[in-house]
SEDRENFI-31903 format. One record per residue (C-alpha): x, y, z; residue in three letters. Coordinates in Angstrom, 3 decimals. Example, Ala and Ser with C-alpha at 12.3 -4.5 7.8 and 13.67 -1.06 7.14 Angstrom:
SITE          x          y          z   type
SITE     12.300     -4.500      7.800    ALA
SITE     13.670     -1.060      7.140    SER
//
This chain:
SITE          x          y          z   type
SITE     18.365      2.710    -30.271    UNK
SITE     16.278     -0.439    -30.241    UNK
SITE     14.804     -0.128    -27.156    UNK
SITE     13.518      3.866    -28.171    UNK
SITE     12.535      2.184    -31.446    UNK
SITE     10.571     -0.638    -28.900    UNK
SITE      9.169      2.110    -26.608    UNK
SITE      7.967      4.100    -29.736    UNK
SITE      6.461      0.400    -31.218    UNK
SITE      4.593      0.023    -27.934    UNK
SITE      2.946      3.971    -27.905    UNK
SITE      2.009      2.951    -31.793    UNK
SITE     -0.123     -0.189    -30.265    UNK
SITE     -1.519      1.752    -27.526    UNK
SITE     -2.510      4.537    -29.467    UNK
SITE     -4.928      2.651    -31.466    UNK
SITE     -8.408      4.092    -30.840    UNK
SITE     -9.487      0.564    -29.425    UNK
SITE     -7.043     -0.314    -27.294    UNK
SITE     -6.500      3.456    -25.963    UNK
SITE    -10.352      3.193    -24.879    UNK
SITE    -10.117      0.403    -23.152    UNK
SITE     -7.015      1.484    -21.149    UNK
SITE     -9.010      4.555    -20.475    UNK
SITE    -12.110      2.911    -19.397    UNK
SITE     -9.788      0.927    -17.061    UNK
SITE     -7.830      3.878    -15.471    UNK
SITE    -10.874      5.328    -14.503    UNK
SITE    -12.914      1.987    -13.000    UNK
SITE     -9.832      1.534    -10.796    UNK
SITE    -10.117      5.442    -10.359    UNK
SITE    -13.311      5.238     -8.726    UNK
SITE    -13.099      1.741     -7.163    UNK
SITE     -9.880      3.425     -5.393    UNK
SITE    -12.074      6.365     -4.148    UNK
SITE    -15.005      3.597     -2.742    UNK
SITE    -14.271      2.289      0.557    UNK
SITE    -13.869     -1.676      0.401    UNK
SITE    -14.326     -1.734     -3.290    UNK
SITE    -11.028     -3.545     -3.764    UNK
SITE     -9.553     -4.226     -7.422    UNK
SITE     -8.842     -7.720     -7.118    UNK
SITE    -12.989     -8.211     -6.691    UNK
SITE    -13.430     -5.269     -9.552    UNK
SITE    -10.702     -7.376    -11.821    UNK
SITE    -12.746    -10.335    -11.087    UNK
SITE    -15.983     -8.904    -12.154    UNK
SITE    -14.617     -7.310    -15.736    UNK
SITE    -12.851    -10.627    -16.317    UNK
SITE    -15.250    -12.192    -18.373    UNK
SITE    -15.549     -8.646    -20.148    UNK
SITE    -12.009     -9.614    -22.053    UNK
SITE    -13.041    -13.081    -23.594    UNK
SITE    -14.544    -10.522    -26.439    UNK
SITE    -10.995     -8.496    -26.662    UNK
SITE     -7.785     -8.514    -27.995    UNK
SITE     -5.547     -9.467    -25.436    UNK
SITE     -3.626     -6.489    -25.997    UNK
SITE     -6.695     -4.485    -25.455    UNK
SITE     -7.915     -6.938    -21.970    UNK
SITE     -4.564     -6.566    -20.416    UNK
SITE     -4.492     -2.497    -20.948    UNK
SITE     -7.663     -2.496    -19.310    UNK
SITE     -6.922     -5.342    -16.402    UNK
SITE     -3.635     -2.893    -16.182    UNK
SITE     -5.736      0.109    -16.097    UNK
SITE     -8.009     -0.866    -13.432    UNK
SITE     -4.973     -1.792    -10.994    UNK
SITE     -2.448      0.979    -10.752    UNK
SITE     -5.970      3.347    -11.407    UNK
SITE     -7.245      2.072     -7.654    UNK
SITE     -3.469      2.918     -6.100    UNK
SITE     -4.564      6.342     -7.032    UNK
SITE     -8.384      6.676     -5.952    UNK
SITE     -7.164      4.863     -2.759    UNK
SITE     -5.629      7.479     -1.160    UNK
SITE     -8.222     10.103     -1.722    UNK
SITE    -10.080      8.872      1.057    UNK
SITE     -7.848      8.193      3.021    UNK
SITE     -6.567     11.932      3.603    UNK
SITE    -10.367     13.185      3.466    UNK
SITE    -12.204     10.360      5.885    UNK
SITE     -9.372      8.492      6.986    UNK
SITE    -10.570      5.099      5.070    UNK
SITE     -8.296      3.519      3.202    UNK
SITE     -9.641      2.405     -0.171    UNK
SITE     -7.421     -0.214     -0.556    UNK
SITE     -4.601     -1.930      1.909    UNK
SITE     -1.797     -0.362      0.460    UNK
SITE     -2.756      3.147      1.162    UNK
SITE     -3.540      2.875      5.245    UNK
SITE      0.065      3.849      5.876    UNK
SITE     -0.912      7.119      3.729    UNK
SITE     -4.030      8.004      6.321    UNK
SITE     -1.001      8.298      9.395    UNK
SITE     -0.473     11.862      8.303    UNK
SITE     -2.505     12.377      5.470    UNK
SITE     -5.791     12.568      7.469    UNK
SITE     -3.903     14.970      9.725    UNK
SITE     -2.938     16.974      7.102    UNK
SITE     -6.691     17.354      6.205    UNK
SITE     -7.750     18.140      9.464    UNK
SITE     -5.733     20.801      9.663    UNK
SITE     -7.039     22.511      6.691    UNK
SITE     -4.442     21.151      3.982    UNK
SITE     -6.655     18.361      2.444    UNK
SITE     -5.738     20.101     -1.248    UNK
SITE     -2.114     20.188     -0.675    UNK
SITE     -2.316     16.939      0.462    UNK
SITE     -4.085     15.365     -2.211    UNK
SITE     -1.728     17.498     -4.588    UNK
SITE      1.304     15.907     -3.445    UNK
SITE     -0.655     12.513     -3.673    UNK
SITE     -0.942     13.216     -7.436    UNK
SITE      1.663     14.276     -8.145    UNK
SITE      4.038     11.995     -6.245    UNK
SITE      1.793      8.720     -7.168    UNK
SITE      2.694      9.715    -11.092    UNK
SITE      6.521     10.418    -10.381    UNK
SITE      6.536      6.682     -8.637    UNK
SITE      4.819      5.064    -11.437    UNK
SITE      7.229      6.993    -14.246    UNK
SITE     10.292      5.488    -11.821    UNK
SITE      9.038      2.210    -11.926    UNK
SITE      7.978      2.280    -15.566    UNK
SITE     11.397      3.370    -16.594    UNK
SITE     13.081      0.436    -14.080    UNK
SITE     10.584     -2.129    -16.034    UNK
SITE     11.754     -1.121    -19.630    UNK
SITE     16.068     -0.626    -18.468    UNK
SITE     16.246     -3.178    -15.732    UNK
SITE     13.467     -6.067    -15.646    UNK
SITE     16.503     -8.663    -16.814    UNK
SITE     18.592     -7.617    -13.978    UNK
SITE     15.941     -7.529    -11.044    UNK
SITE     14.415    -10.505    -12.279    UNK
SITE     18.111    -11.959    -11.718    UNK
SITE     17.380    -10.485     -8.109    UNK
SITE     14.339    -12.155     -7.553    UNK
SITE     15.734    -15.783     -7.800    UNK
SITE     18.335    -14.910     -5.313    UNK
SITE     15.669    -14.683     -2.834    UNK
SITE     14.820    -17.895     -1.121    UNK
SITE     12.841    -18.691      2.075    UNK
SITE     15.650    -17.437      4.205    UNK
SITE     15.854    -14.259      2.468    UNK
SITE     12.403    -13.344      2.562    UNK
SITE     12.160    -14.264      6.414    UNK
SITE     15.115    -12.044      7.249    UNK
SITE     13.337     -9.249      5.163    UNK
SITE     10.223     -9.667      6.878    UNK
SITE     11.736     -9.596      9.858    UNK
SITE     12.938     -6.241      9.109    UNK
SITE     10.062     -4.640      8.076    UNK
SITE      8.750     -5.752     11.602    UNK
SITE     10.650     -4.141     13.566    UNK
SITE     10.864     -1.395     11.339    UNK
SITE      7.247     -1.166     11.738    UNK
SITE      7.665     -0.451     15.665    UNK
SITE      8.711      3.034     14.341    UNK
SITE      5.403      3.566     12.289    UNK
SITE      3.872      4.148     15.762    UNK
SITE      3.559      8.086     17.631    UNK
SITE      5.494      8.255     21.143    UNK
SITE      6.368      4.959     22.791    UNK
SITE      8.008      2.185     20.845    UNK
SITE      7.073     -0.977     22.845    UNK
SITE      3.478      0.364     21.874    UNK
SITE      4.612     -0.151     18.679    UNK
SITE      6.355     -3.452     19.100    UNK
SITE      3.231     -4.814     21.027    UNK
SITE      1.256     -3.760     18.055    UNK
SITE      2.912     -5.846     15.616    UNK
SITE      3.064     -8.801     18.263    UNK
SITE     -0.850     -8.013     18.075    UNK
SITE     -0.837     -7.884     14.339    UNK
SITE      1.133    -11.396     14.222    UNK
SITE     -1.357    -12.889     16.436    UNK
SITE     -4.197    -11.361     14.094    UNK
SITE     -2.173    -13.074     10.954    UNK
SITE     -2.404    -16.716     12.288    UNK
SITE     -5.710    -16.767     12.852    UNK
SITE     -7.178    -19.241     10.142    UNK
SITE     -6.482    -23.123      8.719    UNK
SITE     -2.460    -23.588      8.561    UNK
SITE     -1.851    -23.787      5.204    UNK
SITE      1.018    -26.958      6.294    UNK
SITE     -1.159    -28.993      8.358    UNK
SITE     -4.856    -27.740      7.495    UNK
SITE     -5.307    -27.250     11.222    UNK
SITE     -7.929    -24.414     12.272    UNK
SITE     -5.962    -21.993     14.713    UNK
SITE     -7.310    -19.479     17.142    UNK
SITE    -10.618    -19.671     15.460    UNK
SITE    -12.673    -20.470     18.703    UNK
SITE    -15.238    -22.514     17.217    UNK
SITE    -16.099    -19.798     15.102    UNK
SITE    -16.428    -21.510     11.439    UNK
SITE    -16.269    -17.752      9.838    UNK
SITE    -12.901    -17.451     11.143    UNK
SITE    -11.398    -20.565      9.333    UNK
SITE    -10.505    -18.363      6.391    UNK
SITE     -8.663    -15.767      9.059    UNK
SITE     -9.477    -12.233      9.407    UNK
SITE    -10.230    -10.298      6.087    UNK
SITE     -7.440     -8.011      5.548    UNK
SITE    -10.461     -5.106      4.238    UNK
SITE    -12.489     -5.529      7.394    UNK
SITE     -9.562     -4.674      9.590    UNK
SITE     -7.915     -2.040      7.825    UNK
SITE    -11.620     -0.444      7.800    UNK
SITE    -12.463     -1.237     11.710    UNK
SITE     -9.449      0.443     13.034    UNK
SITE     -8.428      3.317     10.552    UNK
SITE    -12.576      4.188      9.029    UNK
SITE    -14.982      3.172     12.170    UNK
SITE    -12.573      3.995     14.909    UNK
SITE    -11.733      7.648     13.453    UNK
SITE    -15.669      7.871     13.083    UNK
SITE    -15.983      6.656     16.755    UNK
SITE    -13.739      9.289     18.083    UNK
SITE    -15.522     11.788     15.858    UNK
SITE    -19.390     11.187     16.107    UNK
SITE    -19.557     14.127     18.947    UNK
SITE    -19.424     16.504     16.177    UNK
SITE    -22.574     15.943     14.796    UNK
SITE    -23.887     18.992     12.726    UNK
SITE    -20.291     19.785     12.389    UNK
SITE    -18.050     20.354      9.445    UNK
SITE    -15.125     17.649      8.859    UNK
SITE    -12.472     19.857      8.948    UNK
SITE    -11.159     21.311     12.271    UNK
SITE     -9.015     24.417     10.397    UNK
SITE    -12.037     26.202      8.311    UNK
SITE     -9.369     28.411      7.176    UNK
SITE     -9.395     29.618      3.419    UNK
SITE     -6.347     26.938      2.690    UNK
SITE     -8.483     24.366      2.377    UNK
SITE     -9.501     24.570     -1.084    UNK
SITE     -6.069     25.314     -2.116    UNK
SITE     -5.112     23.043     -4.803    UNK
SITE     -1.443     23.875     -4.987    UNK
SITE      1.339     22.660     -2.387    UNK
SITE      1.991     24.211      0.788    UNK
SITE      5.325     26.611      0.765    UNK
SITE      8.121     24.650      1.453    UNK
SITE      6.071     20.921      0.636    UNK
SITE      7.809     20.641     -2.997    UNK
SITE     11.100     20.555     -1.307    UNK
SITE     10.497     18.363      1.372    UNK
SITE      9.309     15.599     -0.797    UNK
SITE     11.783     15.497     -3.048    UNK
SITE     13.817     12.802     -1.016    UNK
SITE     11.021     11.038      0.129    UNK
SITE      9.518     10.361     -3.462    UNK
SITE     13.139      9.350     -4.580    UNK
SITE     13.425      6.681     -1.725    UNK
SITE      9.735      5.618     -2.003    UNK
SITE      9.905      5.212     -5.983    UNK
SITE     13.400      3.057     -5.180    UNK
SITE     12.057      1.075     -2.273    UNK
SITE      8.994      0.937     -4.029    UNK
SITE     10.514     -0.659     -7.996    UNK
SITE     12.520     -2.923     -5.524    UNK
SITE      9.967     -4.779     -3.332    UNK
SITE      7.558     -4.749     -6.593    UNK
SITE      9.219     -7.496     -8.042    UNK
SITE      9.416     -9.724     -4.971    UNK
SITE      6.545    -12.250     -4.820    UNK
SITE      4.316    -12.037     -1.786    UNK
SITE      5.201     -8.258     -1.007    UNK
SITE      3.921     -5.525     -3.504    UNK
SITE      2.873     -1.982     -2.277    UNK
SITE      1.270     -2.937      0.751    UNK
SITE      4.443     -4.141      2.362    UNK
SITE      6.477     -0.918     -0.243    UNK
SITE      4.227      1.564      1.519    UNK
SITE      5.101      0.758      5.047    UNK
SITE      8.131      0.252      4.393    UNK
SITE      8.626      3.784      3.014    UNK
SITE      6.820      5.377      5.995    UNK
SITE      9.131      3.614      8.394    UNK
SITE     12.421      4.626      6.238    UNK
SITE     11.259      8.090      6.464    UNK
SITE     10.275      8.295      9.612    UNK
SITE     13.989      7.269     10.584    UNK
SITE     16.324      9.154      8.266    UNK
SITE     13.975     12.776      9.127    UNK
SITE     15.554     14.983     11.785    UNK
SITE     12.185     15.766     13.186    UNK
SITE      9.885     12.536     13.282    UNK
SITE      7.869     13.462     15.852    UNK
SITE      5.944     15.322     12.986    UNK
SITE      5.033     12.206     11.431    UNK
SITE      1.929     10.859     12.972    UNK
SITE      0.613     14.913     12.998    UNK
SITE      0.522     16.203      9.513    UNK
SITE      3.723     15.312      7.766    UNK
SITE      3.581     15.816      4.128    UNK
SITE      6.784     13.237      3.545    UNK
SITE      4.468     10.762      5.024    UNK
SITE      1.950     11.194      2.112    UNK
SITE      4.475     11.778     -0.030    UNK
SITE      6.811      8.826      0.054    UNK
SITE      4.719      5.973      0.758    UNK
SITE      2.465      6.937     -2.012    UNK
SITE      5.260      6.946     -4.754    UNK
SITE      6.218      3.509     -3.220    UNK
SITE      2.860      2.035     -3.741    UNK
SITE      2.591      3.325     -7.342    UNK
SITE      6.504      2.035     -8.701    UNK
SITE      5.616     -0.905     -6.794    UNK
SITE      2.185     -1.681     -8.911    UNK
SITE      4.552     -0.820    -12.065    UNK
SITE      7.767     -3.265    -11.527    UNK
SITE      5.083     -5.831     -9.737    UNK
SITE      4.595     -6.588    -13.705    UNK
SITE      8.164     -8.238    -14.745    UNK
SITE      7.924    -11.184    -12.941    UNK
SITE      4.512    -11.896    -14.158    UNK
SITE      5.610    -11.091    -18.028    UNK
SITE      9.030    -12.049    -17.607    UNK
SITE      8.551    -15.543    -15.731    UNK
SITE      4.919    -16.686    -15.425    UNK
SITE      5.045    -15.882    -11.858    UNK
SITE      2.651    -12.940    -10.511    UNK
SITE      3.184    -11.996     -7.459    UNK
SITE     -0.139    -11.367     -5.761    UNK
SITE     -3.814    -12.332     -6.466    UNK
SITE     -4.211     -9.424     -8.662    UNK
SITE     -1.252    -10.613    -10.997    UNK
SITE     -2.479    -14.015    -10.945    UNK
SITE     -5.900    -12.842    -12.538    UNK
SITE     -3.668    -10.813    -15.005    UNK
SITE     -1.611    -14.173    -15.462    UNK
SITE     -5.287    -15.810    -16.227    UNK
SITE     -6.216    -13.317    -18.704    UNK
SITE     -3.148    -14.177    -20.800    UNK
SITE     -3.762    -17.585    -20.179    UNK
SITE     -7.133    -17.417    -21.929    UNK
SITE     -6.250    -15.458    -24.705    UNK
SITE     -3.546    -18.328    -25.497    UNK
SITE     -0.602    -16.440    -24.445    UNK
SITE      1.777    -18.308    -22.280    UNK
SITE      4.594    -15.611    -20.320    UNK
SITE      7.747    -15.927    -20.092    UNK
SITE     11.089    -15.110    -20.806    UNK
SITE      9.980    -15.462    -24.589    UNK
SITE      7.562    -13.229    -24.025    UNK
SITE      9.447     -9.781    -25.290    UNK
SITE     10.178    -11.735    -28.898    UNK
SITE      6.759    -13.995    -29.212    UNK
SITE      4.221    -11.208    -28.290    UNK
SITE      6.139     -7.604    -28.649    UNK
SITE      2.832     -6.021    -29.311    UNK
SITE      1.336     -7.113    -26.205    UNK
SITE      4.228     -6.480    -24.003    UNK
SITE      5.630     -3.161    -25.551    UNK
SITE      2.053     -1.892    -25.870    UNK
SITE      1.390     -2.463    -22.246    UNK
SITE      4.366     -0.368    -21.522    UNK
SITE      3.219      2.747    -23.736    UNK
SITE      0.294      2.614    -22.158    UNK
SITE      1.472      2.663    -18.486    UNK
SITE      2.560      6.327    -19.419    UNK
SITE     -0.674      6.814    -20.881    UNK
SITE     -2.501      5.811    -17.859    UNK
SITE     -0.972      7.750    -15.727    UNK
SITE     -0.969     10.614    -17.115    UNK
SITE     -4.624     10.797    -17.723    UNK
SITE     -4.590      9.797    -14.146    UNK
SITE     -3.358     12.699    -13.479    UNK
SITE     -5.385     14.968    -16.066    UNK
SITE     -8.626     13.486    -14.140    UNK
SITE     -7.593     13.552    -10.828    UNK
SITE     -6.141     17.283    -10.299    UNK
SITE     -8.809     19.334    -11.779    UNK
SITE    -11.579     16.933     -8.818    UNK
SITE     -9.123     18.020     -6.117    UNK
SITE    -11.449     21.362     -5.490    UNK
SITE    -14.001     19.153     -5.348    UNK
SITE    -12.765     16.370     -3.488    UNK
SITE    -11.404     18.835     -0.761    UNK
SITE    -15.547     20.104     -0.604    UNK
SITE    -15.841     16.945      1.051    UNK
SITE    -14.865     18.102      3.948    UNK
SITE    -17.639     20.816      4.434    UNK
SITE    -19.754     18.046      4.918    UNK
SITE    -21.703     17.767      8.429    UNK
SITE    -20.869     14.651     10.012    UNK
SITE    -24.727     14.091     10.364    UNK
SITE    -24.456     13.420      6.596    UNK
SITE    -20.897     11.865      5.963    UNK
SITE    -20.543      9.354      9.160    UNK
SITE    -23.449      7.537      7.655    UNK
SITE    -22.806      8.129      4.282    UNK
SITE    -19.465      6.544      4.941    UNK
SITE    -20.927      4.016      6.857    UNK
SITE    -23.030      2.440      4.451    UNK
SITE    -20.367      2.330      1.687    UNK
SITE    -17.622      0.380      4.036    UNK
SITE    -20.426     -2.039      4.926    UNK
SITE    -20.821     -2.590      0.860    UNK
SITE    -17.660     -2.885      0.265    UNK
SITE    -16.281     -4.802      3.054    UNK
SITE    -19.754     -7.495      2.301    UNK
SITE    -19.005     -7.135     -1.394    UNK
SITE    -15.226     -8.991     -0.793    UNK
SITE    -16.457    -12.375      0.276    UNK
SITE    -20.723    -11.615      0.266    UNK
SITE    -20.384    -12.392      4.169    UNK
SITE    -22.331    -10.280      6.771    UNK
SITE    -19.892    -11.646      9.146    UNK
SITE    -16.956     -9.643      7.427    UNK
SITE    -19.621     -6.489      8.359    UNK
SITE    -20.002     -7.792     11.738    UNK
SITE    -15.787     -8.029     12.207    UNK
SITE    -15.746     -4.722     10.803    UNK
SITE    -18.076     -2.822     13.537    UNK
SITE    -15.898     -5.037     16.411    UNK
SITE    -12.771     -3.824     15.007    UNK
SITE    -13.627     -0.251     14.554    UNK
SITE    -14.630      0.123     18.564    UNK
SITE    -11.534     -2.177     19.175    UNK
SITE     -9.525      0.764     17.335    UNK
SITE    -11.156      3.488     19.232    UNK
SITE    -10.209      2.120     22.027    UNK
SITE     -6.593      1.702     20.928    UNK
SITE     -6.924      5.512     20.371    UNK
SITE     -8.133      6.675     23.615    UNK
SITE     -4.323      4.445     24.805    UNK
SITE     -2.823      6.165     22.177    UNK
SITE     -1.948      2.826     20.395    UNK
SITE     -0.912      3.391     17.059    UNK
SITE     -2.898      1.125     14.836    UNK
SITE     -0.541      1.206     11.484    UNK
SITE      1.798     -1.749     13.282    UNK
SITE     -0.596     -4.041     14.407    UNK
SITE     -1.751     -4.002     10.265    UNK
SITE      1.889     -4.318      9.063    UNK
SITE      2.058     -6.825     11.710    UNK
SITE     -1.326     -8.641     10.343    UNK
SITE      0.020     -8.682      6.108    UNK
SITE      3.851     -9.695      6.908    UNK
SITE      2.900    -12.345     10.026    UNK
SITE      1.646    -15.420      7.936    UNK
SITE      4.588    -14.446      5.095    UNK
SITE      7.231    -14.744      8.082    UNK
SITE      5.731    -17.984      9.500    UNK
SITE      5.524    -19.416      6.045    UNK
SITE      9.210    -18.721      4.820    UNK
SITE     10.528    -19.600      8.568    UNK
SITE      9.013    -23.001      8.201    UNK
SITE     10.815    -23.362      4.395    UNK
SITE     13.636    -22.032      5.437    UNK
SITE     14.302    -24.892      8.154    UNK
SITE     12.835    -27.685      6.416    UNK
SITE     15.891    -26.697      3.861    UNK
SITE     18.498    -26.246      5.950    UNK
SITE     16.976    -29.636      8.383    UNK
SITE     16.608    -27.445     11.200    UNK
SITE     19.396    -25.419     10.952    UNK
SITE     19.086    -21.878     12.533    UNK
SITE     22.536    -20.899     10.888    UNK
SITE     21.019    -20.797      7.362    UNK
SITE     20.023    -16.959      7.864    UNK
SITE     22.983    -16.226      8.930    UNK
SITE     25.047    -18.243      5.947    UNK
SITE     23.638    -16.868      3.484    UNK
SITE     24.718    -13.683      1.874    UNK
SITE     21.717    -11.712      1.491    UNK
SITE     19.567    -12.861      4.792    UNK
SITE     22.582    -11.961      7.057    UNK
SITE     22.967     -8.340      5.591    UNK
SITE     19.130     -8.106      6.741    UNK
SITE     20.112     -9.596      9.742    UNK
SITE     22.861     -7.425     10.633    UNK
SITE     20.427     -4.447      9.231    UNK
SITE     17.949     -5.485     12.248    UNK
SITE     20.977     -5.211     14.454    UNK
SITE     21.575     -1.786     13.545    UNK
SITE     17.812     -0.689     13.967    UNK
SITE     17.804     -1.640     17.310    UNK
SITE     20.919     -0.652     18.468    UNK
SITE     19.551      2.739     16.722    UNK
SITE     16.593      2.689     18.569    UNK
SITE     18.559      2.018     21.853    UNK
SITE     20.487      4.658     21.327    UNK
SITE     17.386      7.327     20.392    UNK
SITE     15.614      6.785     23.280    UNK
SITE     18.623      6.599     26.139    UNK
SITE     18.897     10.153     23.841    UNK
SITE     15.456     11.418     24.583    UNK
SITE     15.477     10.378     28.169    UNK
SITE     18.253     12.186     28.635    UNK
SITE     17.516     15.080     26.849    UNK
SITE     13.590     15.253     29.395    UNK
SITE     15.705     14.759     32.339    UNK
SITE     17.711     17.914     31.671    UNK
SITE     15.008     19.804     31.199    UNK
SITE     13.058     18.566     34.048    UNK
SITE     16.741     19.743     36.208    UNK
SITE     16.265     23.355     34.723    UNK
SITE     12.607     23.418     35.535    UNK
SITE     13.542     22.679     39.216    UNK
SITE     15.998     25.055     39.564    UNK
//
């Protein structure tokens, strides 16, 4: 009874006229920053910051709130239409969401991304309120070893992100590590793979090169269809705004495992729904009984990575609130807000400031449901997109990833790196090189490098310390299981080709 009597405290704070306009105001910034290409929230956040010194900090952190978990949205909207993804997390989404569109199913598609964004965020809304004691428990469990181990499995999980052949895959994410390292070691201050490039010290902008080889290179393989509509199906489904038969029920699962994988990795410091969202793809991609769909309009791999992404921007709060400890740049700026305003988190936090925190509950729900009040009566609209001539959208497109890849740092160079990238994916295309590796490869590489150096300085070089500790060995042994899984898929496969290539001959 206290914590309804808490929940119902909280939707009495965030009800007030000032504080619900703000959170409104902020839902639909990060709205439309998600739907800009580039445009990424932690540069939007930055930008309202000073906004708040005039607010309540109940009423700066709805908005702060508002503008974050509003981009996860907006994000994947261009994704499935242009293939773009508005912000890192959602690149995974334009694997099969682009397909999807493509094939004349861009309003089922960005249905199920609704609908399945709002389910995640209600899962890890409701995790935050019943569990954030128990996770954040969770969290301090997790040293350097743990977090390597982890990493290390959502590597080689990420070989099975790619179409077809898995040492593509694997090479990708070798590619993607080699990507990650580029920069100043943050140990020794030493300027790696840079090649006298002074740009480069700062490593490769994780915008430029999820625009170059998702955006530009689709736009590449494309630009032969000038005076040509988007889509390839002009069939009347396109403008349909409801589900495909048969979609509900196939996505029940996934949004289940992506809302759980998704509330889990949210709390974790370093990961988030970048790392949730791939990780979801990959899961799915695994446990489905037909994956060679995935890659070619599969409506799981919309709908699971995009619940992931969403419970992970909820439960990415507690540690923040509950500890003082945010878990990305974005949280840190939210940290920084409550900083200014006096507030100090912490465990103390729940008793000290039960407006603030309670409030910023109520008005998750409240977000997100006008998120989804706004964004399903634009899908008709959105989907329209796609009767655009690529005479008018390539350049159109063009012009806004150049904004808001320059807008991120104010560097033509990040442009430049951009254009490279995007024929560098085209090209990876034309091999039929999966490009969603070598960018899970890129975000986990300098986490892996970082918590493998920590982990042996602790243990004084000891390699055993993954394998003595509790929770890194179960990842371990989990990484033992994938491959012996994938072993065993493709002797499967072969098999399976070379007896029908022996009732072809005969």
């Amino acid at each position: 009874m206290e914590l309804l009597s808490n929940v119902m405290h909280g939707f009495s704070i965030a009800f007030q006229w000032e504080n619900l306009a703000w959170s409104l105001f902020g839902v639909f910034m990060g709205n439309l920053i998600g739907v800009l290409p580039g445009m990424g929230v932690l540069a939007a956040i930055s930008i309202l910051l000073p906004l708040t010194y005039a607010m309540t900090p109940t009423a700066a952190l709805m908005m702060l709130a508002g503008i974050y978990y509003g981009a996860q949205y907006g994000g994947g909207i261009t994704c499935i239409l242009l293939n773009l993804p508005g912000t890192p997390s959602h690149a995974v989404t334009c694997l099969d969401g682009n397909p999807l569109a493509r094939q004349g199913k861009s309003g089922s598609a960005l249905f199920m991304l609704v609908m399945s964004s709002f389910i995640g965020a209600c899962v890890g809304i409701v995790i935050m309120i019943l569990f954030s004691p128990i996770l954040v428990e969770v969290a301090f469990k997790f040293g350097p070893a743990e977090y390597f181990s982890m990493m290390m499995l959502g590597l080689f999980a990420g070989a099975t992100l790619a179409k077809g052949s898995a040492v593509k895959g694997v090479a990708m994410v070798f590619l993607g590590l080699l990507f990650g390292v580029v920069g100043t070691d943050v140990n020794t201050g030493t300027i790696r793979y840079a090649f006298g490039v002074i740009e480069l010290s700062d490593g490769v902008q994780l915008v430029a090169l999820a625009m170059g080889l998702f955006g530009l290179a689709d736009f590449f393989a494309n630009v032969n269809r000038i005076g040509k509509a988007t889509v390839v199906d002009n069939g009347a489904r396109r403008m349909a705004v409801r589900p495909e038969p048969g979609d509900i029920k196939k996505s029940v699962a996934p949004i289940a495992r992506g809302s759980a994988i998704g509330s889990v990795l949210g709390i974790l410091p370093g990961t988030g729904a970048t790392i949730a969202s791939f990780m979801s793809y990959a899961v799915e991609k695994r446990v489905s009984k037909t994956p060679g769909r995935f890659g070619n309009g599969a409506i799981e791999g919309v709908a699971g990575p995009e619940s992931a992404n969403n419970s992970a921007a909820q439960t990415s709060f507690i540690p923040t609130m509950s500890l003082g400890i945010p878990g990305d740049s974005v949280m840190a700026l939210m940290l920084g807000a409550l900083i200014i305003h006096g507030i100090q988190p912490g465990p103390q936090m729940v008793t000290e400031h039960a407006d603030i925190f309670w409030g910023l509950i109520a008005s998750f729900w409240i977000g997100n449901a006008m998120l989804v009040v706004m964004n399903l009566p634009l899908i008709g609209m959105w989907a329209k997109l796609l009767r655009v001539p690529y005479k008018y959208l390539f350049p159109s497109a063009l012009f806004f990833v150049c904004v808001g890849v320059y807008s991120t740092n104010n560097s033509l160079f990040d442009v430049a790196v951009v254009l490279i990238l995007g024929v560098v994916g085209y090209v990876f295309l034309k091999l039929r090189f999966s490009p969603a590796p070598l960018l899970l490869g890129f975000v986990l590489g300098p986490m892996v490098e970082e918590n493998f150096r920590r982990a042996l300085l602790l243990s004084r070089g000891d390699m055993a310390i993954f394998v003595d500790r509790p929770i890194s060995a179960a990842f371990i042994y989990a990484i033992g299981a994938l491959a012996a899984w994938l072993v065993y898929s493709t002797m499967k496969a072969r098999r399976k080709m070379r007896a029908a290539l022996l009732e072809q001959t005969q």
